[in-house]
N, C-alpha and C positions, 0 to 999 in steps of 0.2 A: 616514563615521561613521553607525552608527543612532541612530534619534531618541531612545532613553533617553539612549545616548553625549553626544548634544549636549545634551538637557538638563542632562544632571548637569554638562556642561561653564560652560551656560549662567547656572545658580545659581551666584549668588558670596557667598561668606562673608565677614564684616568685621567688625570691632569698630565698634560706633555711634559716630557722630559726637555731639559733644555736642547736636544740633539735630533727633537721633534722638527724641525724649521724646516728643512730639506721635502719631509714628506705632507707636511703640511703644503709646501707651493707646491708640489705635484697635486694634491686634492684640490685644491683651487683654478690648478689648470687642466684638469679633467672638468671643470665647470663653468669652465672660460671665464672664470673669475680670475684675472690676471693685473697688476700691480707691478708695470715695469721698475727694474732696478730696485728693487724692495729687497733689502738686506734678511735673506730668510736664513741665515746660517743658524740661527738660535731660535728659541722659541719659547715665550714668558708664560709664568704659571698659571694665567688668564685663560687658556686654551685647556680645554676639556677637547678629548679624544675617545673615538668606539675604534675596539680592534676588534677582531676577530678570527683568530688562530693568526695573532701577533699581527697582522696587517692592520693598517691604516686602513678605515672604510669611513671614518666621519671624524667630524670636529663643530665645535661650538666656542665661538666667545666670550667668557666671562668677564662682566666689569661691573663688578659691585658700586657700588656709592648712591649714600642717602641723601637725598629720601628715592631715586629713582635709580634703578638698577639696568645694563643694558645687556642683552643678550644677541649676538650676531654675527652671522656669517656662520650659517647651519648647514651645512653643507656635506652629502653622502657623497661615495665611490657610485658615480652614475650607471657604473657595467655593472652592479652588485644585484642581485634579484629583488624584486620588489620587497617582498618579505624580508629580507635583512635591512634595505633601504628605512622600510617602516621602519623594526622595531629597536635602530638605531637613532634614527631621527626620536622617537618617544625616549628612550632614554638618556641619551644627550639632555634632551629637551628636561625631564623633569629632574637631573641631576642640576643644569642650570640654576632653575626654580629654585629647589633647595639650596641650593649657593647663595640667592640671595634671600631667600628669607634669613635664613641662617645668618647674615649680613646684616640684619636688619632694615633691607629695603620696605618702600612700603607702597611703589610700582614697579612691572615691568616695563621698559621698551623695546621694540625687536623693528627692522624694516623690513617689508616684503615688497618684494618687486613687482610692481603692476600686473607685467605678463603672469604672474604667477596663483592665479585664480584659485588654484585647487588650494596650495599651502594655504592663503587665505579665507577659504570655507572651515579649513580644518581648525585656524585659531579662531574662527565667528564661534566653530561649533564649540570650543573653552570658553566661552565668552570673554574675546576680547572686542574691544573696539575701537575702528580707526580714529585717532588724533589726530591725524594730520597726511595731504597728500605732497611729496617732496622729494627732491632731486640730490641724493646725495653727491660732495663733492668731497673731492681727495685733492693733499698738495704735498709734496714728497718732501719732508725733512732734510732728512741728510742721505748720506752715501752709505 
């Protein structure tokens, strides 16, 4: 095999363990995606995860529900080599997909962040298209 072959062999996809929450806020906060006081002790079966020789290198959000299914907060190990970075993000990504089809959704939604040009060429180039330009807002639950 060549070595993308066994990479992409070697990334394994999974649904988090509940004891995933720890290393999930560190992925978040290698991407200065941070969510002060956010209770990360746990981590629900919503959460699709790429390792790679058992490390944490990426995660996806899974939330089924028909008729619109949403996908979010895709996010790789930024020091990772571009080549893992890709072919993490693609199979996150199309393990997602399959979640909700599988679901019987019968859209996706995902948000991208303005600054982020290229992710966004990459979903034109799947044909997606934007619906909407908007400001996500957060409001912290509980403790």
């Amino acid at each position: 095999k060549g070595k993308r072959a066994q990479l992409r062999e070697n990334i394994k996809i999974r649904i988090a363990a509940p004891g995933a929450g720890p290393q999930l806020e560190k992925l978040f906060e290698l991407n200065n995606v941070v969510f002060p006081v956010a209770n990360w002790s746990e981590a629900s079966q919503h959460w699709l995860i790429a390792t790679l020789e058992d490390q944490l290198i990426g995660c996806l959000l899974v939330c089924p529900a028909k008729p619109i299914g949403l996908l979010e907060f895709l996010l790789v190990r930024p020091t990772s080599s571009f080549k893992v970075r890709a072919i993490a993000m693609q199979k996150l990504a199309l393990q997602g997909v399959s979640a909700l089809l599988a679901y019987g959704c019968s859209y996706l939604v995902c948000t991208v962040e303005t600054k982020n040009r290229s992710f966004y060429n990459v979903l034109e180039k799947y044909n997606f298209k934007s619906a909407m330009e908007t400001t996500v807002m957060v409001k912290r639950l509980k403790d």
